[in-house]
N, CA, C and O atoms as a Tripos MOL2 file, in Angstrom:
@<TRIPOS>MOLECULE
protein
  308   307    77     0     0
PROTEIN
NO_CHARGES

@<TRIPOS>ATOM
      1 N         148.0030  100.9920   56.7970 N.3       1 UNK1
      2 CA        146.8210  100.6500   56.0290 C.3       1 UNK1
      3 C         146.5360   99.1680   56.2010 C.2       1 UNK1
      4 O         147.5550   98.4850   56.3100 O.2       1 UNK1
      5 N         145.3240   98.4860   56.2500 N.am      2 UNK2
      6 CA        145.1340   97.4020   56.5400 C.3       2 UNK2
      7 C         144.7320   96.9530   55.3620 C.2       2 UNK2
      8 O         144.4110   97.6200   54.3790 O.2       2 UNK2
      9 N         144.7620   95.6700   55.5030 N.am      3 UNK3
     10 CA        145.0030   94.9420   54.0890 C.3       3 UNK3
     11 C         144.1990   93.1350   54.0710 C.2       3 UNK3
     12 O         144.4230   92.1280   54.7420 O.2       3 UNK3
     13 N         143.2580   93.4380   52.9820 N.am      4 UNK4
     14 CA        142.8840   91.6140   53.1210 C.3       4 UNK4
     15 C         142.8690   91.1830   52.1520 C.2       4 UNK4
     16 O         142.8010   91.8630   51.1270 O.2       4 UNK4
     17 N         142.9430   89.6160   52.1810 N.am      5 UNK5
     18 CA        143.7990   88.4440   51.4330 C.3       5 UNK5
     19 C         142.1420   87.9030   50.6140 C.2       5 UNK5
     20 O         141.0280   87.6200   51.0540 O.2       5 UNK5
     21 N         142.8080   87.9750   49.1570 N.am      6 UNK6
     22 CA        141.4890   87.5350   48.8700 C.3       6 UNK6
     23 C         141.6190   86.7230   47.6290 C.2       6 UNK6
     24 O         142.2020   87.2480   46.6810 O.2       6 UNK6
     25 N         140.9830   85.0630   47.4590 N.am      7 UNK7
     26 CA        141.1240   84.5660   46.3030 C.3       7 UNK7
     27 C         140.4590   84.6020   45.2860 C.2       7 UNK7
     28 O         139.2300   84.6580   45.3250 O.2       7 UNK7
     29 N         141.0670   84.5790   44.3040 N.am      8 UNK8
     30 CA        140.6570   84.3400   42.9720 C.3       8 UNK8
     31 C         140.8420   83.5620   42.0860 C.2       8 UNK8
     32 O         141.8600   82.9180   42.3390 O.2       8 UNK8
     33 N         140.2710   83.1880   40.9070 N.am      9 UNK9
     34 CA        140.7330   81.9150   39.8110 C.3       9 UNK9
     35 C         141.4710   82.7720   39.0280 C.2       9 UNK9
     36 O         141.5040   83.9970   38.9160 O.2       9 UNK9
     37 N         142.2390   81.5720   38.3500 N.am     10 UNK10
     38 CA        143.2230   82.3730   36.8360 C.3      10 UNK10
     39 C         142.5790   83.1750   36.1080 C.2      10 UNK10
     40 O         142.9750   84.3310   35.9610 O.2      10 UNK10
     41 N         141.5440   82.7440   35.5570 N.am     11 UNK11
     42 CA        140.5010   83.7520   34.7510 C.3      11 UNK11
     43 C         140.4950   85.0370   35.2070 C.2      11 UNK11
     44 O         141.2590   85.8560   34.6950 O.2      11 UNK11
     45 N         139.6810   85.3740   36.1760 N.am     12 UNK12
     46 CA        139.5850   86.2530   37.0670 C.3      12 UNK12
     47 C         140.6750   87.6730   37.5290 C.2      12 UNK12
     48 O         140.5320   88.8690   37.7840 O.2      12 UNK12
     49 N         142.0850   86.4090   37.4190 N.am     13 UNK13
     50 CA        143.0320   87.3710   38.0260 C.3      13 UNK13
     51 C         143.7910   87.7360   36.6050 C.2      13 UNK13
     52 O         144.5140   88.7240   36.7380 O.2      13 UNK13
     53 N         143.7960   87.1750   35.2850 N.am     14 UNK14
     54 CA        143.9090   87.1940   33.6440 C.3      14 UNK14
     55 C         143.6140   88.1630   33.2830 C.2      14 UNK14
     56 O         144.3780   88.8490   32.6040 O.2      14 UNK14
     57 N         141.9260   88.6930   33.7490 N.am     15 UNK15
     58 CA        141.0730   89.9120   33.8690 C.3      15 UNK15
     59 C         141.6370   91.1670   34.3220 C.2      15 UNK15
     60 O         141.4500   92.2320   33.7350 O.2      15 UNK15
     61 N         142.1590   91.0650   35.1150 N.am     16 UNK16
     62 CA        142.4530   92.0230   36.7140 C.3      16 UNK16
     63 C         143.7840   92.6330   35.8390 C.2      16 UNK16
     64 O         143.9530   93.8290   35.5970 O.2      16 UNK16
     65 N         144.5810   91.6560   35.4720 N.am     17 UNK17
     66 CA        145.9880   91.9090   35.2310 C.3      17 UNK17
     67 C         145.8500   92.6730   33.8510 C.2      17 UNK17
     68 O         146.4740   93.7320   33.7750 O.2      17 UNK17
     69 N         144.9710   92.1970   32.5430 N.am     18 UNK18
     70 CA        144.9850   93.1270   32.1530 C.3      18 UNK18
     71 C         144.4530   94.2890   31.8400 C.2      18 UNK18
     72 O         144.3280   94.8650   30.7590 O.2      18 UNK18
     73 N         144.0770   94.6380   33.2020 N.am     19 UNK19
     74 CA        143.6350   95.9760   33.0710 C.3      19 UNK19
     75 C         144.8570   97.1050   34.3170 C.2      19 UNK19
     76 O         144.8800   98.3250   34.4830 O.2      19 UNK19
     77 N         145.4940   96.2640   34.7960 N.am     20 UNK20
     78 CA        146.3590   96.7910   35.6040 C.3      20 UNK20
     79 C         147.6330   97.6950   34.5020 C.2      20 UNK20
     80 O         148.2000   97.1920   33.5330 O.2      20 UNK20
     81 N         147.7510   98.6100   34.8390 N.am     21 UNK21
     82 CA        149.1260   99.4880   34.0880 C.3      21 UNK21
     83 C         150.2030   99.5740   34.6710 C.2      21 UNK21
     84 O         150.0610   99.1420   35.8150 O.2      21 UNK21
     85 N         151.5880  100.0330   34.4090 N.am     22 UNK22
     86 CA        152.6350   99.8680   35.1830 C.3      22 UNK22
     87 C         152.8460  100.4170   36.3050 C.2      22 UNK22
     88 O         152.3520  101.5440   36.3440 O.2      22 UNK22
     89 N         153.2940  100.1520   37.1080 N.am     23 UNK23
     90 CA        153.3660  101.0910   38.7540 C.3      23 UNK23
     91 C         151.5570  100.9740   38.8890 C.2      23 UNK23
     92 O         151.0060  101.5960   39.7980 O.2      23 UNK23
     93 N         151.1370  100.5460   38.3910 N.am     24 UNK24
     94 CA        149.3370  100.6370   39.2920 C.3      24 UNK24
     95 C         149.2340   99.1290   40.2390 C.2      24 UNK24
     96 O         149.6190   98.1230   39.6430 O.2      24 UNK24
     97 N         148.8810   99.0040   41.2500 N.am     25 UNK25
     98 CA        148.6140   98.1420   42.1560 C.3      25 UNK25
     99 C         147.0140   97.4480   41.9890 C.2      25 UNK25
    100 O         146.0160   98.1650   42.0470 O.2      25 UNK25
    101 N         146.9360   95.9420   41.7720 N.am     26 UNK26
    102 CA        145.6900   95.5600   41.9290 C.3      26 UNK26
    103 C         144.7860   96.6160   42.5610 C.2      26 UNK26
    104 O         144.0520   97.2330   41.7900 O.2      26 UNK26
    105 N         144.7350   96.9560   44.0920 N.am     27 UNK27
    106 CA        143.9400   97.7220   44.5300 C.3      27 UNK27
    107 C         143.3530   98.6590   43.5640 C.2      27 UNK27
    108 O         142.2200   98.6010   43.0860 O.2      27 UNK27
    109 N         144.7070   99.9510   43.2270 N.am     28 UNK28
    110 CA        144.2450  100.7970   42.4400 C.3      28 UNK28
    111 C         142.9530  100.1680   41.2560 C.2      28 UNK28
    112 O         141.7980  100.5950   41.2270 O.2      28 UNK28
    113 N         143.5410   99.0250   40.3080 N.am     29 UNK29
    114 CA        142.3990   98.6680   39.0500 C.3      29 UNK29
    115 C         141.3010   98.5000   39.8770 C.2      29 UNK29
    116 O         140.3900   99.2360   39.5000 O.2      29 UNK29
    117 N         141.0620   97.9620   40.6640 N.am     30 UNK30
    118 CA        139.7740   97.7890   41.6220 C.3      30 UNK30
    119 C         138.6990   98.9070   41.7900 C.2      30 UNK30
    120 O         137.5950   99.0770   41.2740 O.2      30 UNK30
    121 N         139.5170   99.6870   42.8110 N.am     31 UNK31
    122 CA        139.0700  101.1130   42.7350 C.3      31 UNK31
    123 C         138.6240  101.9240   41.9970 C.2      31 UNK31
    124 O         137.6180  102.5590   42.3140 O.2      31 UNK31
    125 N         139.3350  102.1340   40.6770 N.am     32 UNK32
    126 CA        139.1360  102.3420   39.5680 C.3      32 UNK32
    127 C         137.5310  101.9400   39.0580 C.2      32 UNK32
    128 O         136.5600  102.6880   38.9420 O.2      32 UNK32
    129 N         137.6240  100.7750   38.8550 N.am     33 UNK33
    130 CA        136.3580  100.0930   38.3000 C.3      33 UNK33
    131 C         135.5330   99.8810   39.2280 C.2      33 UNK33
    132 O         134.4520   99.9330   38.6400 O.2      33 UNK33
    133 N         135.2550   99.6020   40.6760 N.am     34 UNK34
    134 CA        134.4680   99.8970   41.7330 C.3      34 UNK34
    135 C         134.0330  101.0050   42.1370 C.2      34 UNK34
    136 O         132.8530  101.1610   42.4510 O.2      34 UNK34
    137 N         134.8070  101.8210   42.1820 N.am     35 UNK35
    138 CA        135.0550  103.0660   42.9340 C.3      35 UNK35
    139 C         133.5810  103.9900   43.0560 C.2      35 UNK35
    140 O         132.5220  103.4430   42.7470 O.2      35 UNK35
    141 N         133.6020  105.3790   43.5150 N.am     36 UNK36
    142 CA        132.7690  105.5570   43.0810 C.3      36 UNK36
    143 C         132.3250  106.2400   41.2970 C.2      36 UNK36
    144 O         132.8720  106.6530   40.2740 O.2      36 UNK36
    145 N         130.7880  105.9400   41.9580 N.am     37 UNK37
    146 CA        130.5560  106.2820   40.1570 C.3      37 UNK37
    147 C         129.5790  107.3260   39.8760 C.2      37 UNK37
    148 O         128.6950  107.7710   40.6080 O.2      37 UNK37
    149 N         129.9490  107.6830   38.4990 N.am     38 UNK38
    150 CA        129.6100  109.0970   38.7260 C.3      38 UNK38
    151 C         127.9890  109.2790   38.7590 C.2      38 UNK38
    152 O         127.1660  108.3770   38.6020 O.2      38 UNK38
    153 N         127.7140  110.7300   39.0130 N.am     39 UNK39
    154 CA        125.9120  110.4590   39.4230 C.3      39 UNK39
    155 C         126.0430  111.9140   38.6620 C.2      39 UNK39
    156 O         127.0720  112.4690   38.2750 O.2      39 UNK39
    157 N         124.6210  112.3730   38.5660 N.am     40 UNK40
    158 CA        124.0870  113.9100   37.8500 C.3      40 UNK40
    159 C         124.5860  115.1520   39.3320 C.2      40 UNK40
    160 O         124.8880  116.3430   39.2490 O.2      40 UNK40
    161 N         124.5160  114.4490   40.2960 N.am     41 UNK41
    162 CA        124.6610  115.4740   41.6030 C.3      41 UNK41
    163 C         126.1540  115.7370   41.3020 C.2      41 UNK41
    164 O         126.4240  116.8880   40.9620 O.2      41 UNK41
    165 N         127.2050  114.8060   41.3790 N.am     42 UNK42
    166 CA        128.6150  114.8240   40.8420 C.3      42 UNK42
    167 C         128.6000  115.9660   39.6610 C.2      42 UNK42
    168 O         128.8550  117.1430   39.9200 O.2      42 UNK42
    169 N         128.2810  115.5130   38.3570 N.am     43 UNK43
    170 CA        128.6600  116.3750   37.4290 C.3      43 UNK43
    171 C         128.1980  117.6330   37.9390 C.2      43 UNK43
    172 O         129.0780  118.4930   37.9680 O.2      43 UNK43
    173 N         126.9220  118.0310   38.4030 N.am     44 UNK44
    174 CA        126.3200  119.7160   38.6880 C.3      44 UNK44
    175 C         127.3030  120.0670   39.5010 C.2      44 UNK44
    176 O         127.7760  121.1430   39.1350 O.2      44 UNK44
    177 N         128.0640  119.4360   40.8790 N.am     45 UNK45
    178 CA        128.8200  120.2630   41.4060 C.3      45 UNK45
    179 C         129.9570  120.2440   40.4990 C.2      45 UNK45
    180 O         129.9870  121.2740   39.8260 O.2      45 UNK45
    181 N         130.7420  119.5720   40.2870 N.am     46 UNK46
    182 CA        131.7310  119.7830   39.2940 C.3      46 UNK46
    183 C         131.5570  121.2640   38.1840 C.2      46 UNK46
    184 O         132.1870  122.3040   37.9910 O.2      46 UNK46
    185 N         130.2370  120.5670   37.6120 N.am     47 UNK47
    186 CA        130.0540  121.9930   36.9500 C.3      47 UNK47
    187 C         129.8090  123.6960   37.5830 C.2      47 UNK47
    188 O         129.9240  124.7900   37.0300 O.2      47 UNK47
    189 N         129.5100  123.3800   38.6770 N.am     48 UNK48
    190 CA        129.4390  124.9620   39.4070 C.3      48 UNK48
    191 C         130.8590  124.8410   39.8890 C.2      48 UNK48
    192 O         131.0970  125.8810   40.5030 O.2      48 UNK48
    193 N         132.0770  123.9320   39.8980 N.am     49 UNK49
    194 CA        132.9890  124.2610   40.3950 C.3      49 UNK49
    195 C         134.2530  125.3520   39.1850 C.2      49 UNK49
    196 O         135.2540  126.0690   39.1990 O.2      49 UNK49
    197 N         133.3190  124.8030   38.3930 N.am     50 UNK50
    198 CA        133.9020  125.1630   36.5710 C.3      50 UNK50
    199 C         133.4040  126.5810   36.5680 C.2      50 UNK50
    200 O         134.1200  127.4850   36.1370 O.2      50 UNK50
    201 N         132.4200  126.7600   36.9500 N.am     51 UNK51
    202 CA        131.6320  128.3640   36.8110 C.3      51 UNK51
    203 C         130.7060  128.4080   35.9790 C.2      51 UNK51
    204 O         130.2510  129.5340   35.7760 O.2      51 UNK51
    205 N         130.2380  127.5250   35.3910 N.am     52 UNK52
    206 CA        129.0760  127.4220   34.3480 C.3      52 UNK52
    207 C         127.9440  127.9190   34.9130 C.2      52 UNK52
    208 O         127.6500  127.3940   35.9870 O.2      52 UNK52
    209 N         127.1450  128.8600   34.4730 N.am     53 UNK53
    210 CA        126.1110  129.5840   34.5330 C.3      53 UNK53
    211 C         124.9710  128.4450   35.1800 C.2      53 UNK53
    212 O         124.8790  127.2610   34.8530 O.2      53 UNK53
    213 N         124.0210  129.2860   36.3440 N.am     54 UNK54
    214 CA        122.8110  128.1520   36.6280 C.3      54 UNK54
    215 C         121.7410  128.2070   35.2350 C.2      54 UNK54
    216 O         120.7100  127.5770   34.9960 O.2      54 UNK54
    217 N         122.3440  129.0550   34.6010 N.am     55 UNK55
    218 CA        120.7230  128.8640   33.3300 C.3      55 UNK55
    219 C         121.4430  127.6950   32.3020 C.2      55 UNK55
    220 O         120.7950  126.8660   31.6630 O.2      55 UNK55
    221 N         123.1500  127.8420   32.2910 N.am     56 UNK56
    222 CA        123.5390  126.8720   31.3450 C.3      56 UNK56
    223 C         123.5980  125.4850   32.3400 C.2      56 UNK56
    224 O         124.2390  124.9900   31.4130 O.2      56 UNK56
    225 N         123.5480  124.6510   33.1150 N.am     57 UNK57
    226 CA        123.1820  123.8480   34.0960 C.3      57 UNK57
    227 C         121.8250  123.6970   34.1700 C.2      57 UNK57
    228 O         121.3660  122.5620   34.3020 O.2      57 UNK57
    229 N         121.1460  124.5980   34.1110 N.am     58 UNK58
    230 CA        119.2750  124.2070   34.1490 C.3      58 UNK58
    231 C         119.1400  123.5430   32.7690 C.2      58 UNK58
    232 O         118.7390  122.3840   32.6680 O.2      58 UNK58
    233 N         119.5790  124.5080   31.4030 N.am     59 UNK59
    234 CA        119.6640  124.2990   30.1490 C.3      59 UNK59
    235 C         119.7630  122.2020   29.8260 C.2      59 UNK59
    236 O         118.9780  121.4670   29.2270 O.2      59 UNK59
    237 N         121.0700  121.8980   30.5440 N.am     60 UNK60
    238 CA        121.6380  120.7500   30.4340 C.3      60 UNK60
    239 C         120.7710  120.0270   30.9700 C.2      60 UNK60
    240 O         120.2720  119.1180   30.3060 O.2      60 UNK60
    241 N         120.4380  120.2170   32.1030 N.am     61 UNK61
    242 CA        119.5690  119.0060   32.6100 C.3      61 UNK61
    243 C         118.1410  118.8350   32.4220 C.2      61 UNK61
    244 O         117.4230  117.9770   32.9370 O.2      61 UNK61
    245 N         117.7340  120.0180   31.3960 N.am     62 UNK62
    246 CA        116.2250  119.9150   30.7030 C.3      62 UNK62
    247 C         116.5580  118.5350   29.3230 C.2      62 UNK62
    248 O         115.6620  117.7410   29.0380 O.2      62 UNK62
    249 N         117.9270  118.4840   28.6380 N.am     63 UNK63
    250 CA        118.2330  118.3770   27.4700 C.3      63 UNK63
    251 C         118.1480  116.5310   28.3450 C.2      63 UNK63
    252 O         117.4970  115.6120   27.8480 O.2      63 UNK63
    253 N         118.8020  116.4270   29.4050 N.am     64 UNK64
    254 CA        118.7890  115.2760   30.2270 C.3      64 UNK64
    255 C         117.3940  114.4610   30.5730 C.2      64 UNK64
    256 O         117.0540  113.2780   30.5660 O.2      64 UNK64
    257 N         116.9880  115.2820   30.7730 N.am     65 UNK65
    258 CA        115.1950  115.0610   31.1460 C.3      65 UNK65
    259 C         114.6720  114.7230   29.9720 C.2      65 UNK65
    260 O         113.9550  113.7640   29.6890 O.2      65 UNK65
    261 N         115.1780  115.7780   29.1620 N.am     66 UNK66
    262 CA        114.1150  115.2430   27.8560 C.3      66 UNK66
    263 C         114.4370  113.2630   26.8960 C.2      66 UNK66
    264 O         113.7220  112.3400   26.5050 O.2      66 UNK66
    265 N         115.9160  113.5810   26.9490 N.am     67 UNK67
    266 CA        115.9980  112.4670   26.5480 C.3      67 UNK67
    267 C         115.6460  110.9920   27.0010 C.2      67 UNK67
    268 O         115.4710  110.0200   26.2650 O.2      67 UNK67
    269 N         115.5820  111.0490   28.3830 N.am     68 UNK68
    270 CA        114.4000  110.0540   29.5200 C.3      68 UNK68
    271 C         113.2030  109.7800   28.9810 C.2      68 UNK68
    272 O         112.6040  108.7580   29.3160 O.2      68 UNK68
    273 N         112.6700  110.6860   28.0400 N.am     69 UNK69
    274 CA        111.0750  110.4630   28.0870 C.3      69 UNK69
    275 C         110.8970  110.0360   26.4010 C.2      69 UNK69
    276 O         109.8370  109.7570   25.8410 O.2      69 UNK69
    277 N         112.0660  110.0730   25.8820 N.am     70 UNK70
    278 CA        112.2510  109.6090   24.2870 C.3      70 UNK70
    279 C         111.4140  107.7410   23.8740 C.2      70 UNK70
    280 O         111.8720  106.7180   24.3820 O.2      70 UNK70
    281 N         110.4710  107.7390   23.1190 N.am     71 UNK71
    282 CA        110.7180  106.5130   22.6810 C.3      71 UNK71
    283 C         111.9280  105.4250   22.7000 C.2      71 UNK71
    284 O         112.0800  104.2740   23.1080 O.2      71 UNK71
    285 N         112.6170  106.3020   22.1150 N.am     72 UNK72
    286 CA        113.9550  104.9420   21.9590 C.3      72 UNK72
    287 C         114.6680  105.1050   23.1380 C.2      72 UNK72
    288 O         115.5730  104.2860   23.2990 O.2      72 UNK72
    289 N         114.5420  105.7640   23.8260 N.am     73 UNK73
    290 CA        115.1620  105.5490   25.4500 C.3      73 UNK73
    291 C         114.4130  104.5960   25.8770 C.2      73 UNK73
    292 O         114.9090  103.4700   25.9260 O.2      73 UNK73
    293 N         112.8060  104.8310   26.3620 N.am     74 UNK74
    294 CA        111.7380  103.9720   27.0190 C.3      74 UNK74
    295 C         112.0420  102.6390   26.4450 C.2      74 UNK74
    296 O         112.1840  101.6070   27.1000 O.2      74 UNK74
    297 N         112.1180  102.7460   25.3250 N.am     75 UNK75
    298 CA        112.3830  101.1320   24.8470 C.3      75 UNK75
    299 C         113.6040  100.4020   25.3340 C.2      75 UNK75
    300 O         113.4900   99.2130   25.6310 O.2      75 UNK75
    301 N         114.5360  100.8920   25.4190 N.am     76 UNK76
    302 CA        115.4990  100.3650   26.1290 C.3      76 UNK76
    303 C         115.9390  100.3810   27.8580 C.2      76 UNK76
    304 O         117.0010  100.1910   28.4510 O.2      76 UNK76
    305 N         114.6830  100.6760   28.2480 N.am     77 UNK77
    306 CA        114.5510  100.5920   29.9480 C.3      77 UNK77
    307 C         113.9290   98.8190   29.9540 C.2      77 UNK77
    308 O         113.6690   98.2590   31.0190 O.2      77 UNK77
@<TRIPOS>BOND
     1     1     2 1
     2     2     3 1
     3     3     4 2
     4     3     5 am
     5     5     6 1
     6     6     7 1
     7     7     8 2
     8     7     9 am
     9     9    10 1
    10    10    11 1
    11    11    12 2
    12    11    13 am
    13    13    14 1
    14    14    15 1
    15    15    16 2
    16    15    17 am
    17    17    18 1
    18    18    19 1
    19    19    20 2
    20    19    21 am
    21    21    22 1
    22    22    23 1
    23    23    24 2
    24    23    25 am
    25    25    26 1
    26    26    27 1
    27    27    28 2
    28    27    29 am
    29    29    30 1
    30    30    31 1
    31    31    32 2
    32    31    33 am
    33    33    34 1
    34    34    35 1
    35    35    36 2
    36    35    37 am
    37    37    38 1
    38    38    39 1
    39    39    40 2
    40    39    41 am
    41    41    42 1
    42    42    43 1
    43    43    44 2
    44    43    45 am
    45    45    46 1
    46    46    47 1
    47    47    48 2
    48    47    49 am
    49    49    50 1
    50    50    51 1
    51    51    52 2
    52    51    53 am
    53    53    54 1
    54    54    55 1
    55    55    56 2
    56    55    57 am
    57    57    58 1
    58    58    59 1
    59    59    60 2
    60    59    61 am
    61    61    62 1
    62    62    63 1
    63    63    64 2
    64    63    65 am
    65    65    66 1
    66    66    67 1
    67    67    68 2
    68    67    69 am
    69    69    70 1
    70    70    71 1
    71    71    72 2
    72    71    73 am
    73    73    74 1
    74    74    75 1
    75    75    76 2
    76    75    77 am
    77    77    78 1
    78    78    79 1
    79    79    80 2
    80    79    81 am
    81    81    82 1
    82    82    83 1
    83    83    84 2
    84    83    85 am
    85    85    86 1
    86    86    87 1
    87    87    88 2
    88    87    89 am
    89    89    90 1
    90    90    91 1
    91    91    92 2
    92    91    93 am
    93    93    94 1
    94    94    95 1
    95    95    96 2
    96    95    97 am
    97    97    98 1
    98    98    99 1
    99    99   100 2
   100    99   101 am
   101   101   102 1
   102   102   103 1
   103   103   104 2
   104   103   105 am
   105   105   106 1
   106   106   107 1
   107   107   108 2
   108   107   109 am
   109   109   110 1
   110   110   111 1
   111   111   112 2
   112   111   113 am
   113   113   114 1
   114   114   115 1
   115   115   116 2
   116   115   117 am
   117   117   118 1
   118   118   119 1
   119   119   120 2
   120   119   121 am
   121   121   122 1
   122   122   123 1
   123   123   124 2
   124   123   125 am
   125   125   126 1
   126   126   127 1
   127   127   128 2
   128   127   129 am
   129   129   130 1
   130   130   131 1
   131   131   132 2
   132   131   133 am
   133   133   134 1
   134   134   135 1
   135   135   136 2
   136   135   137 am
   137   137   138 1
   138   138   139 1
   139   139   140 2
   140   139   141 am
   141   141   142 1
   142   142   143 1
   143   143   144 2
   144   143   145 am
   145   145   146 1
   146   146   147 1
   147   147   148 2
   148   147   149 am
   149   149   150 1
   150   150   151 1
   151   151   152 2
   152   151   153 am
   153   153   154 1
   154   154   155 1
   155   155   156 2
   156   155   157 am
   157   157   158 1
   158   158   159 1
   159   159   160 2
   160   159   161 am
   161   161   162 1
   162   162   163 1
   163   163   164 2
   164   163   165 am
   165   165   166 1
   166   166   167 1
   167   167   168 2
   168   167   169 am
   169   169   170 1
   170   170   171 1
   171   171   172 2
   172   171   173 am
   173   173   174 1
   174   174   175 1
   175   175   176 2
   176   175   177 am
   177   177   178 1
   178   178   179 1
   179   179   180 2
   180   179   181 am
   181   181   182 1
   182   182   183 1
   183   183   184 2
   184   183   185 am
   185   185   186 1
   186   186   187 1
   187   187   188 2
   188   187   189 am
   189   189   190 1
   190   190   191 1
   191   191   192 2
   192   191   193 am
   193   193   194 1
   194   194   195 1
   195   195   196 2
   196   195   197 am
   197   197   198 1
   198   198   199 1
   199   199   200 2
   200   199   201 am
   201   201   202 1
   202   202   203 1
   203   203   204 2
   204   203   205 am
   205   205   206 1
   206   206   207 1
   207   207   208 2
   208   207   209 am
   209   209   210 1
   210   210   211 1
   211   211   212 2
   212   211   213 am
   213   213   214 1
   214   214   215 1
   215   215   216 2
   216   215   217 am
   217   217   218 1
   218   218   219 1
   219   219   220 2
   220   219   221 am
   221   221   222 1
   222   222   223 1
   223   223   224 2
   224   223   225 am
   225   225   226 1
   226   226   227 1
   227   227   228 2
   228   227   229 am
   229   229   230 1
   230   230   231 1
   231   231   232 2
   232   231   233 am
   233   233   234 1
   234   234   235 1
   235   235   236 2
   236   235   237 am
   237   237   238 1
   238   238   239 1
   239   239   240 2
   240   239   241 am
   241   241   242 1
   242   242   243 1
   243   243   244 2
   244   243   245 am
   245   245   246 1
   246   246   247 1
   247   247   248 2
   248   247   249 am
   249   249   250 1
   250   250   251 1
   251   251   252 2
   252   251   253 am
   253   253   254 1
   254   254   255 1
   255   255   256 2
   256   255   257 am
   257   257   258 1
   258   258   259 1
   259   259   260 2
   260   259   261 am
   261   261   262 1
   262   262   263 1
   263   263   264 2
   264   263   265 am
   265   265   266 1
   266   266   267 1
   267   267   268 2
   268   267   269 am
   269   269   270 1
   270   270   271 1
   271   271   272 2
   272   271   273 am
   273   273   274 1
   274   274   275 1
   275   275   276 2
   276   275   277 am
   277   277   278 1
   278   278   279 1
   279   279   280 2
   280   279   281 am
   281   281   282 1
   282   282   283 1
   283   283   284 2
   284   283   285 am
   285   285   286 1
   286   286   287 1
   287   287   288 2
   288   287   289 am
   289   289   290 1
   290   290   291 1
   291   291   292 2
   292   291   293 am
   293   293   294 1
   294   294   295 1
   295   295   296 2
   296   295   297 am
   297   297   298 1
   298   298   299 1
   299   299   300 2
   300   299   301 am
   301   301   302 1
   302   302   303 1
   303   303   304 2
   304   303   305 am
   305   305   306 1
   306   306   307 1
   307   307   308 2
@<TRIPOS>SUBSTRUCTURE
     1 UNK1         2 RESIDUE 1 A UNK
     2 UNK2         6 RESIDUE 1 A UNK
     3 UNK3        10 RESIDUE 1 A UNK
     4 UNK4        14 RESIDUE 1 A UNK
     5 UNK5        18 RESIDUE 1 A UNK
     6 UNK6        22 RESIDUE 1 A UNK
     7 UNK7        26 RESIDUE 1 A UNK
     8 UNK8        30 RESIDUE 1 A UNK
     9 UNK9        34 RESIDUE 1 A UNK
    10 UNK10       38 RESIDUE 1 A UNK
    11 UNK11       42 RESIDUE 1 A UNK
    12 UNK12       46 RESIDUE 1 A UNK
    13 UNK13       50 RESIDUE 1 A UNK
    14 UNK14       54 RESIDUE 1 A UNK
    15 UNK15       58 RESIDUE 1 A UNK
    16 UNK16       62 RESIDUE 1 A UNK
    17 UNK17       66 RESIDUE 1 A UNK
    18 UNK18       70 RESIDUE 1 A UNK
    19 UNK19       74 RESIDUE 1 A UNK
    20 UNK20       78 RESIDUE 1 A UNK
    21 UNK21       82 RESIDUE 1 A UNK
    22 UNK22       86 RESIDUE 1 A UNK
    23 UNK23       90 RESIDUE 1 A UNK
    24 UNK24       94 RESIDUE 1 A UNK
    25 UNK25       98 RESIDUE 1 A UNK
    26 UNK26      102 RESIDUE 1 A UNK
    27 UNK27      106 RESIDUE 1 A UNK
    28 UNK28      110 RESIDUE 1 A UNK
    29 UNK29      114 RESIDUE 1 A UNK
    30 UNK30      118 RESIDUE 1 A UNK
    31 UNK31      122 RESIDUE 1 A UNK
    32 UNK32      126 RESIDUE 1 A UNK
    33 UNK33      130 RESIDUE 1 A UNK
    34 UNK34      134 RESIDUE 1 A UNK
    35 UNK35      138 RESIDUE 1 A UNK
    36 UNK36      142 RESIDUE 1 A UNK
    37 UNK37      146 RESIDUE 1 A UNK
    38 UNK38      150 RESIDUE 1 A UNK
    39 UNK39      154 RESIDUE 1 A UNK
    40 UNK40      158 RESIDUE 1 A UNK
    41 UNK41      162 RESIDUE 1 A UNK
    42 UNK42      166 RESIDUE 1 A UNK
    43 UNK43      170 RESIDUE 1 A UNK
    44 UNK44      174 RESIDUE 1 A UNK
    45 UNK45      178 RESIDUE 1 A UNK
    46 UNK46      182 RESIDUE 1 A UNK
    47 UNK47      186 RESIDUE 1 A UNK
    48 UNK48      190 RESIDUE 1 A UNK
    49 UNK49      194 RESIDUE 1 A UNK
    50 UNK50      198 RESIDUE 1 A UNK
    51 UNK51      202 RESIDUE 1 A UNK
    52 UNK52      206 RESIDUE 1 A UNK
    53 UNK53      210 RESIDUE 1 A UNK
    54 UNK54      214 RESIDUE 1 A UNK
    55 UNK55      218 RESIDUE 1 A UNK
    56 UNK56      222 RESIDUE 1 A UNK
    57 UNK57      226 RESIDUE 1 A UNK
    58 UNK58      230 RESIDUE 1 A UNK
    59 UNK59      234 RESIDUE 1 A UNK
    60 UNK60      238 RESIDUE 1 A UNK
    61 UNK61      242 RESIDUE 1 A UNK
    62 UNK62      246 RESIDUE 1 A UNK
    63 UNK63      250 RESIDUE 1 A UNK
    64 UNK64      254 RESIDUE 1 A UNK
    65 UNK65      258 RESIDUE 1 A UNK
    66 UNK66      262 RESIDUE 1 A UNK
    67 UNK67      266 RESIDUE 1 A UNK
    68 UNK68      270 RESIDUE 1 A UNK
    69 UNK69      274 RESIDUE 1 A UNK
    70 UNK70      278 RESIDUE 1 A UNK
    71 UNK71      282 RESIDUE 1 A UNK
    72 UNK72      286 RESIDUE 1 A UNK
    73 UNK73      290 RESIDUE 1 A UNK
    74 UNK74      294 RESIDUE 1 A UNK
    75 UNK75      298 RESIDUE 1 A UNK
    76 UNK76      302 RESIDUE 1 A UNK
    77 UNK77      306 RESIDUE 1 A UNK
């Protein structure tokens, strides 16, 4: 595996460390918090991997939609 050298300030690495757990490797916290992130395409397959019905999956992502078009959503875009 290849590997690069990369600096940081105390602050920074203060940060890093505590979010690191035992046996977890900088990389890993990285990854973790970089990594990828989750999207609506993610959860739907996940959820057809679960077996959830396409009407209970249509159901969810009407309830998703709707809350997009809410006042107090819009206001906070």
């Amino acid at each position: 595996m290849a590997v690069k050298t990369i600096t940081i300030d105390i602050e920074a690495y203060n940060l890093l460390s505590r979010q690191k757990q035992t046996g977890q490797s900088f990389s890993q916290v990285i990854k973790a918090h970089f990594g990828d992130q989750p999207t609506a395409s993610r959860f739907r397959a996940l959820a057809r991997s679960l077996r959830i019905s396409s009407d209970a999956l249509d159901a969810m992502e009407s309830q998703v939609r709707a809350r997009a078009k809410t006042r107090a959503r819009a206001i906070l875009r």
